[in-house]
GUMAR-169614 format. One line per 8 residues: for each residue x, z, y of N, C-alpha, C. Coordinates in nm, 4 decimals. Example, Ala and Ser with C-alpha at 12.3 -4.5 7.8 and 13.67 -1.06 7.14 Angstrom:
1.3190:0.7800:-0.5690:1.2300:0.7800:-0.4500:1.3200:0.7800:-0.3300  1.2850:0.7080:-0.2250:1.3670:0.7140:-0.1060:1.2900:0.7870:0.0030
END
This chain:
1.2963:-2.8023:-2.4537:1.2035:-2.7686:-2.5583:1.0633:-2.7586:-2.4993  0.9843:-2.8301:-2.5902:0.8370:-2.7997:-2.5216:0.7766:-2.6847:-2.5427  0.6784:-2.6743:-2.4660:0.6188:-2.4977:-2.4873:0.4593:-2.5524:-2.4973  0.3898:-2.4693:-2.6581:0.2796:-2.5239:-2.6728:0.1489:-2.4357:-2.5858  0.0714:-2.5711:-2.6185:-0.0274:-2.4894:-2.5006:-0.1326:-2.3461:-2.5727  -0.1908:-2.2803:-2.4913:-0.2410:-2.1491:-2.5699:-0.3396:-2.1982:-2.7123  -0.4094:-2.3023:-2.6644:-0.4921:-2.3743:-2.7427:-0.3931:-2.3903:-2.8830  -0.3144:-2.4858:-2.8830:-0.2078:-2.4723:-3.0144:-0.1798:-2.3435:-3.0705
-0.1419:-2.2520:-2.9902:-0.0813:-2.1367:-3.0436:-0.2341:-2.0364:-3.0979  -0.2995:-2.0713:-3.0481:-0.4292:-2.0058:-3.0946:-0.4927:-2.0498:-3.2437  -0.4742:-2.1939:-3.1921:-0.4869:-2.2732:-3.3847:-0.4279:-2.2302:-3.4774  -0.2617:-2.1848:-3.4379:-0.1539:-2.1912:-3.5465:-0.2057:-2.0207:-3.5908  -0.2472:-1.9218:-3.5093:-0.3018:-1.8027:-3.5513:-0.3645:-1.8119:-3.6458  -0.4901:-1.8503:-3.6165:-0.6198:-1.8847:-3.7400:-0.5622:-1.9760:-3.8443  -0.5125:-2.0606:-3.8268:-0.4571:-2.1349:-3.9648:-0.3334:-2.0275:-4.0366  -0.2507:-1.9673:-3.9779:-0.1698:-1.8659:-4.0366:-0.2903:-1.7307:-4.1047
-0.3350:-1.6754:-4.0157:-0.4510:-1.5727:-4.1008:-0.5063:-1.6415:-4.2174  -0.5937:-1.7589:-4.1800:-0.6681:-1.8269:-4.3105:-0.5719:-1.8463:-4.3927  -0.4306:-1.8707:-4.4454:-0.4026:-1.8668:-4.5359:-0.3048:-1.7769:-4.6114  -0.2896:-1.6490:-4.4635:-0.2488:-1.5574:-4.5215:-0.3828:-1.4681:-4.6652  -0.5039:-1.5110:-4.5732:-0.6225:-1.4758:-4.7134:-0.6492:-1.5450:-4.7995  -0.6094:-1.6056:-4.8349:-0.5797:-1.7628:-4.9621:-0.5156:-1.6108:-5.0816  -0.4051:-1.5703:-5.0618:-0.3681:-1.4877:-5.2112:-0.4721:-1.3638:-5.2233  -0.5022:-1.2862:-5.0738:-0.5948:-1.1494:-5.1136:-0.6921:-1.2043:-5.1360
-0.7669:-1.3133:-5.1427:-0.8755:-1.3489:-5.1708:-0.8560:-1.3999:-5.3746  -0.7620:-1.4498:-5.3623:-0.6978:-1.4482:-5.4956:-0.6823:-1.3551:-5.6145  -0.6334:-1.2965:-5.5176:-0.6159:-1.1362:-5.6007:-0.7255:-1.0354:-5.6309  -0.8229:-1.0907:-5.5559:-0.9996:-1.0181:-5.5418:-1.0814:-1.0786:-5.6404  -1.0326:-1.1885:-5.6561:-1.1033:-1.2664:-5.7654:-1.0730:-1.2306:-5.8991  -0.9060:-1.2305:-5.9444:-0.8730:-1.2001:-6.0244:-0.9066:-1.0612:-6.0509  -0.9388:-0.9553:-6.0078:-0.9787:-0.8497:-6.0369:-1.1082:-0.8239:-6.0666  -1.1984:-0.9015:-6.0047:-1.3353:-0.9203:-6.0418:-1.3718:-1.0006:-6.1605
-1.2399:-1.0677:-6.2130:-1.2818:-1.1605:-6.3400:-1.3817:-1.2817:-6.2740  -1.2986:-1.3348:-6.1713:-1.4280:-1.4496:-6.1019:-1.3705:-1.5308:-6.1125  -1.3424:-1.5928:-6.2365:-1.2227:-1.7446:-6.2051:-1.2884:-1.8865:-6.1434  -1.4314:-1.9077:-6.1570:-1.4936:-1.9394:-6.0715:-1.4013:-1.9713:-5.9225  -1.4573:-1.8224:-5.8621:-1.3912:-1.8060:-5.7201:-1.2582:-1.8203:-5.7355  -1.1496:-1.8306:-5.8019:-0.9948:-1.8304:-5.8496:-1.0158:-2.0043:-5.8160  -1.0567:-2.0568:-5.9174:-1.0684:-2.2190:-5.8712:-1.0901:-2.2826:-5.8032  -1.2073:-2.2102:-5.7176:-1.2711:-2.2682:-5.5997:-1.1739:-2.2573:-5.4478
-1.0617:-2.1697:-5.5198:-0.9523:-2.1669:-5.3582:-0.8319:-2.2404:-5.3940  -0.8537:-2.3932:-5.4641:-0.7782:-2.4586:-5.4783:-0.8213:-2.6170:-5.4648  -0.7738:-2.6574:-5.4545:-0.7883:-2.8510:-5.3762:-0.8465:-2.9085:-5.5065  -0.9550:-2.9996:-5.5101:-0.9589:-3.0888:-5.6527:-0.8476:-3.0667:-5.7234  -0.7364:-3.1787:-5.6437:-0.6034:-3.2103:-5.7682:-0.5149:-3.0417:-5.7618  -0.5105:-2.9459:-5.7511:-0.4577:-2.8372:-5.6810:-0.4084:-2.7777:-5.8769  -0.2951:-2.7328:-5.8556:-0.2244:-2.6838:-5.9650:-0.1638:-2.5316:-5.9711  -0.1444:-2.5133:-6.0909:-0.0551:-2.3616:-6.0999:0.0190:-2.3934:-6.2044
0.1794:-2.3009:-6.2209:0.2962:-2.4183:-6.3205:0.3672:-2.2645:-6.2748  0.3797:-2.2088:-6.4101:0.4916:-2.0816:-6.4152:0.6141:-2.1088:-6.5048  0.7237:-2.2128:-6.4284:0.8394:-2.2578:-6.5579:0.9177:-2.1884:-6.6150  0.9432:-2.0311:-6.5465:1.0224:-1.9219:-6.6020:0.9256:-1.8889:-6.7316  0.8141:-1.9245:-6.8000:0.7781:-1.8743:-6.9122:0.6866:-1.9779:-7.0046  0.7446:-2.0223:-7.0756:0.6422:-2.1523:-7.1309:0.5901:-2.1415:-7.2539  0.5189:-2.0101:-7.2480:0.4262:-1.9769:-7.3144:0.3090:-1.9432:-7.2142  0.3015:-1.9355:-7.1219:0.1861:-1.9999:-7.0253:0.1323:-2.1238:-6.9638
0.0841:-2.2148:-7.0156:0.0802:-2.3179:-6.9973:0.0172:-2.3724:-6.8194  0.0700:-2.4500:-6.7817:0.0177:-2.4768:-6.6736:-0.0720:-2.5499:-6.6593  -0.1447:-2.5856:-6.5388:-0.2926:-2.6788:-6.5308:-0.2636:-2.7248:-6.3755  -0.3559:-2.8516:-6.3675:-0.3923:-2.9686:-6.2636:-0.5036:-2.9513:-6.2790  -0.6244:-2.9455:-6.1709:-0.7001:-3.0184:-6.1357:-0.8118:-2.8932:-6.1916  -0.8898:-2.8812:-6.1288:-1.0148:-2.8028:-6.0605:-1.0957:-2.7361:-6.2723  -1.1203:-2.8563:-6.3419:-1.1176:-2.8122:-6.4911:-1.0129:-2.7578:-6.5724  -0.9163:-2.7843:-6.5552:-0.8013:-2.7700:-6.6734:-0.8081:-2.6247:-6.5989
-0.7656:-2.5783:-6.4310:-0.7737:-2.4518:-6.3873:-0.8692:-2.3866:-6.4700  -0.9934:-2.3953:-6.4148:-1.1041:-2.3245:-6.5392:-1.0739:-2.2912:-6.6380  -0.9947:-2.3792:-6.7226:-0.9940:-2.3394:-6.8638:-0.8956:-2.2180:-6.9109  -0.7765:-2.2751:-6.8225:-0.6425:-2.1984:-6.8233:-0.6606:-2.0233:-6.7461  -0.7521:-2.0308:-6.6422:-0.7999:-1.8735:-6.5853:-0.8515:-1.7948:-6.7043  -0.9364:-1.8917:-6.7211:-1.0570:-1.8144:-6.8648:-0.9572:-1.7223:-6.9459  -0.8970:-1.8375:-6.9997:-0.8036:-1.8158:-7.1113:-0.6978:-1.6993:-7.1016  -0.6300:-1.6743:-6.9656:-0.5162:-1.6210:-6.8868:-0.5808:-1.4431:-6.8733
-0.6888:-1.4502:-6.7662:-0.7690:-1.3364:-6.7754:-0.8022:-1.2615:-6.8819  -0.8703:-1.3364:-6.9708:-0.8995:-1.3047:-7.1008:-0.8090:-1.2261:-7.1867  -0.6739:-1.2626:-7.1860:-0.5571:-1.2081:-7.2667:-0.5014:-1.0957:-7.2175  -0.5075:-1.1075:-7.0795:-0.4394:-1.0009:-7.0188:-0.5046:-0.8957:-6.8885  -0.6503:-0.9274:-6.8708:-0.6712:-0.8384:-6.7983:-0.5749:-0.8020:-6.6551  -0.5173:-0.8641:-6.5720:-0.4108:-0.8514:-6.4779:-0.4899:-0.8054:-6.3661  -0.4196:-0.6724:-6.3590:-0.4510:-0.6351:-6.1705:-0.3302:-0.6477:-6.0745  -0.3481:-0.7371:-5.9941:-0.2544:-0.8145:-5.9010:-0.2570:-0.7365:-5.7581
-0.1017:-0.6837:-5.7115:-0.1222:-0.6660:-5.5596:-0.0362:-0.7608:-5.4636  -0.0883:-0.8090:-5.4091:0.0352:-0.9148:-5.3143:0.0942:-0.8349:-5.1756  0.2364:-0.9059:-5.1816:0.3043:-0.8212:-5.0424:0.3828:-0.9563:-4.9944  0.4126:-0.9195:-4.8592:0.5194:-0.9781:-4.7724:0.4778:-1.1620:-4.7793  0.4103:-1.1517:-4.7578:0.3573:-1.3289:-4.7511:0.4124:-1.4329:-4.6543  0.5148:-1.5152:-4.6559:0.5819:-1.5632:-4.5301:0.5252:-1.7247:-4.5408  0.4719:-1.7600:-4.4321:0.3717:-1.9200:-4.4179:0.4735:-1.9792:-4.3166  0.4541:-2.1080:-4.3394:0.5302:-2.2261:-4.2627:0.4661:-2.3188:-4.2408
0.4279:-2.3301:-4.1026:0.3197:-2.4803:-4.0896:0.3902:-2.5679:-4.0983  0.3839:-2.6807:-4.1019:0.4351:-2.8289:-4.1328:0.3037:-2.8615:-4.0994  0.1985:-2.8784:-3.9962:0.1370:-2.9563:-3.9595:0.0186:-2.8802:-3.9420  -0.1232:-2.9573:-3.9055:-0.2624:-2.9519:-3.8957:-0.3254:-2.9322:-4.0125  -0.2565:-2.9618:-4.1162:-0.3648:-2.9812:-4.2386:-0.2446:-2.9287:-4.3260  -0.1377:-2.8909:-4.3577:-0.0135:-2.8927:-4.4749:0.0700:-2.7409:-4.4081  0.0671:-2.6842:-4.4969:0.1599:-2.5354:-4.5034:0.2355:-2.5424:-4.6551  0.3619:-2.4072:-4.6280:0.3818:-2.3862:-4.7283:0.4270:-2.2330:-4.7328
0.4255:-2.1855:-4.8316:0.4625:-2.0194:-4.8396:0.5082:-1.9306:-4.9350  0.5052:-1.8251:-4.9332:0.5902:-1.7463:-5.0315:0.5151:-1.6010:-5.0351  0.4745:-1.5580:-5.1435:0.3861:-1.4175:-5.1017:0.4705:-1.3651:-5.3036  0.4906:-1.2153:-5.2614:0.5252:-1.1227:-5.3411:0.3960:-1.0856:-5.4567  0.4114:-1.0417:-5.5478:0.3143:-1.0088:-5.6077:0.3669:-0.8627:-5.7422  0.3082:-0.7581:-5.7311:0.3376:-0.6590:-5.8548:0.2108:-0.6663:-5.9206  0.2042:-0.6718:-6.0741:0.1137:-0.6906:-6.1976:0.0892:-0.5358:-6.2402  -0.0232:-0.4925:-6.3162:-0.0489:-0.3334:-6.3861:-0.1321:-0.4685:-6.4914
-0.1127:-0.4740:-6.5848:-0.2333:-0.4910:-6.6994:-0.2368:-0.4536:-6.8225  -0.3197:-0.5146:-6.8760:-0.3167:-0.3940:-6.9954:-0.2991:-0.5441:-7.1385  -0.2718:-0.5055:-7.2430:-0.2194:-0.6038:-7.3372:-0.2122:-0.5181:-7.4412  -0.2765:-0.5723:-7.5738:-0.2877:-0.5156:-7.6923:-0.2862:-0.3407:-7.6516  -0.3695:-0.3185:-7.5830:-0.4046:-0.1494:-7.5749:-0.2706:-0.0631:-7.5378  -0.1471:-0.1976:-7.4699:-0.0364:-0.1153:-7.3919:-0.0336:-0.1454:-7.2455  -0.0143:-0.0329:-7.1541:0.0104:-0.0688:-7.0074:0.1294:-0.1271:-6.9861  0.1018:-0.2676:-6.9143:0.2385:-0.3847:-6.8790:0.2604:-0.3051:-6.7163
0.3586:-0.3981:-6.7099:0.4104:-0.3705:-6.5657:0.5021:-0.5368:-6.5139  0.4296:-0.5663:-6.4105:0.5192:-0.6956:-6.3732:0.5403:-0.7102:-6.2793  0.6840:-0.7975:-6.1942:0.6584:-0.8408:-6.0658:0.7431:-0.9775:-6.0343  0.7177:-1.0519:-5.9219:0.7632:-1.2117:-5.9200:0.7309:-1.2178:-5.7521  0.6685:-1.3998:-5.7925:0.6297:-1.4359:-5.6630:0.5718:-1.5759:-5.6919  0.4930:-1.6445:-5.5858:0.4582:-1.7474:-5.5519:0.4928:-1.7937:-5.5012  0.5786:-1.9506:-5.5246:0.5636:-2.0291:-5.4031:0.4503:-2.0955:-5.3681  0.4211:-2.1494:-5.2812:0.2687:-2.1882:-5.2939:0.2491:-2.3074:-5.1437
0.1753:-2.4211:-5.1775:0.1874:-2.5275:-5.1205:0.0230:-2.5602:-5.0737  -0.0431:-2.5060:-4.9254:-0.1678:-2.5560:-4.9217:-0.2061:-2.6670:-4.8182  -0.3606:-2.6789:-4.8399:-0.3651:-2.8434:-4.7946:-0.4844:-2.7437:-4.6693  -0.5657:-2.8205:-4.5579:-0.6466:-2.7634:-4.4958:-0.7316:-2.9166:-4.5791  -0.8707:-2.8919:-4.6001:-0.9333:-2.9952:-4.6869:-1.0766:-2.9179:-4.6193  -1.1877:-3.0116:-4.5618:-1.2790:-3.0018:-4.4804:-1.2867:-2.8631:-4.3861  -1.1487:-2.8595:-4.2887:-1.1709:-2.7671:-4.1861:-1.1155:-2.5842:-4.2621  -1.1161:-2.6290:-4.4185:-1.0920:-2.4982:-4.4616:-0.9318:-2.4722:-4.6008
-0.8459:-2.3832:-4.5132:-0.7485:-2.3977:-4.6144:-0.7451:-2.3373:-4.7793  -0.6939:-2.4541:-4.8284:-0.6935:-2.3902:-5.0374:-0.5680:-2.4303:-5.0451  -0.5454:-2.3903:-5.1814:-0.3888:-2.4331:-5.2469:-0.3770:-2.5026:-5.2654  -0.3258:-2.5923:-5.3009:-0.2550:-2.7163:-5.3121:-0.2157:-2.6888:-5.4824  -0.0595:-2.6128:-5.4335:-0.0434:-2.5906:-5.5627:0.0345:-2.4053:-5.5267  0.0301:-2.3446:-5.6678:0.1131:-2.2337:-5.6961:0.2059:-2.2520:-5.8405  0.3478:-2.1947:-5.7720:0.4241:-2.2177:-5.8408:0.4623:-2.0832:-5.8746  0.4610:-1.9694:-5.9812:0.4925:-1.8552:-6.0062:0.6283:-1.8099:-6.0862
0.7161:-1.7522:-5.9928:0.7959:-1.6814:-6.0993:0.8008:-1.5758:-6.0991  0.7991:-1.5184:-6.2494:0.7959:-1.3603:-6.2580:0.9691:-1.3214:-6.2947  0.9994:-1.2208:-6.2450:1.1463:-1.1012:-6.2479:1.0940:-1.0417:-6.3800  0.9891:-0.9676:-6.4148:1.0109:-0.9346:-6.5212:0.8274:-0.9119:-6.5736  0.8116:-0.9074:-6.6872:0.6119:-0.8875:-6.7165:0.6351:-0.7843:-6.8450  0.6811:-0.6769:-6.8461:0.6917:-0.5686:-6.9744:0.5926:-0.4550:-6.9855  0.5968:-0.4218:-7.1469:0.5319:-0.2931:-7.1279:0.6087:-0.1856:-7.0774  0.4855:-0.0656:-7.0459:0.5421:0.0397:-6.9155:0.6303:0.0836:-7.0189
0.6327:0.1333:-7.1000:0.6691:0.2043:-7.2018:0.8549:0.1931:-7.2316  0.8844:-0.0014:-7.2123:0.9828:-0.0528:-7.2456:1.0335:-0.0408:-7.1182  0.9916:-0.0122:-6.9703:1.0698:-0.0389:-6.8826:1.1022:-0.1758:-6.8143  1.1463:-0.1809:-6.7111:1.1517:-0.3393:-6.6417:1.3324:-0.3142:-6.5736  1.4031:-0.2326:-6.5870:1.5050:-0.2830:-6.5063:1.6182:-0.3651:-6.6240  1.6213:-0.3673:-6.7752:1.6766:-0.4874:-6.8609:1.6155:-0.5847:-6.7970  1.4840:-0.5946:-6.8313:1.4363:-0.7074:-6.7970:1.4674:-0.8241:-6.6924  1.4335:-0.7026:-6.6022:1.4998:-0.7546:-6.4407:1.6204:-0.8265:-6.4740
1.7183:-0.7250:-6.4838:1.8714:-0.7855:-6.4719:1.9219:-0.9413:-6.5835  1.8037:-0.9677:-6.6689:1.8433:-1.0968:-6.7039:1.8280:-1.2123:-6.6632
END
């Protein structure tokens, strides 16, 4: 087995950090209502696609994102915390990963409660890593009120 040189292992650091801050940078945005900055940490063609619920529609590409944040934020106000983020290089420029996420938002003047995950596929695109794509599934998105362990268990 080869053993990489410090130089490699020093790269694979900084490319692992940089995209371990790809979701908290995500999640900073979304709390600031900056979908702007939400879009801007994703590739031109770069997507988001939640198939466990298709009443959220998904989007491609740097506009349709825009439209779909606007729209997404707008309805639900979501404060996002991310945990346990596990990255896999596959190369110089191509990762892929998995980061946890619990929801608090608020919806028709009731406190929700949610939690899921991302899979999530990024590209390194001029020296700096974005998403590619995010793929979200949520375990459960209820009000506090109703509880989440039905939910869960279906």
């Amino acid at each position: 087995m080869a053993t990489k040189s410090v130089e490699t292992l020093v790269q694979e650091m900084l490319d692992r950090e940089a995209i371990r801050d790809l979701p908290v940078r995500y999640c900073h945005c979304v709390w600031k209502n900056d979908v702007e900055g939400i879009v801007n940490l994703f590739t031109e063609d770069g997507s988001i696609s939640v198939p466990n619920d298709p009443s959220l529609p998904g989007a491609q590409g740097r506009a349709n994102l825009l439209k779909t944040y606007k729209q997404a934020l707008g309805d639900l106000a979501p404060r996002p915390f991310i945990h346990n983020h596990v990255v896999e290089l596959s190369g110089p420029d191509r990762a892929t990963g998995t980061c946890y996420v619990e929801i608090r938002a608020t919806r028709d003047g009731k406190s929700w409660i949610g939690a899921g995950y991302y899979d999530d596929e990024y590209a390194k695109v001029g020296g700096e890593w974005k998403f590619r794509s995010r793929k979200v599934t949520m375990y459960y998105m209820v009000p506090l009120s109703e509880g989440w362990a039905e939910r869960a268990a279906k």
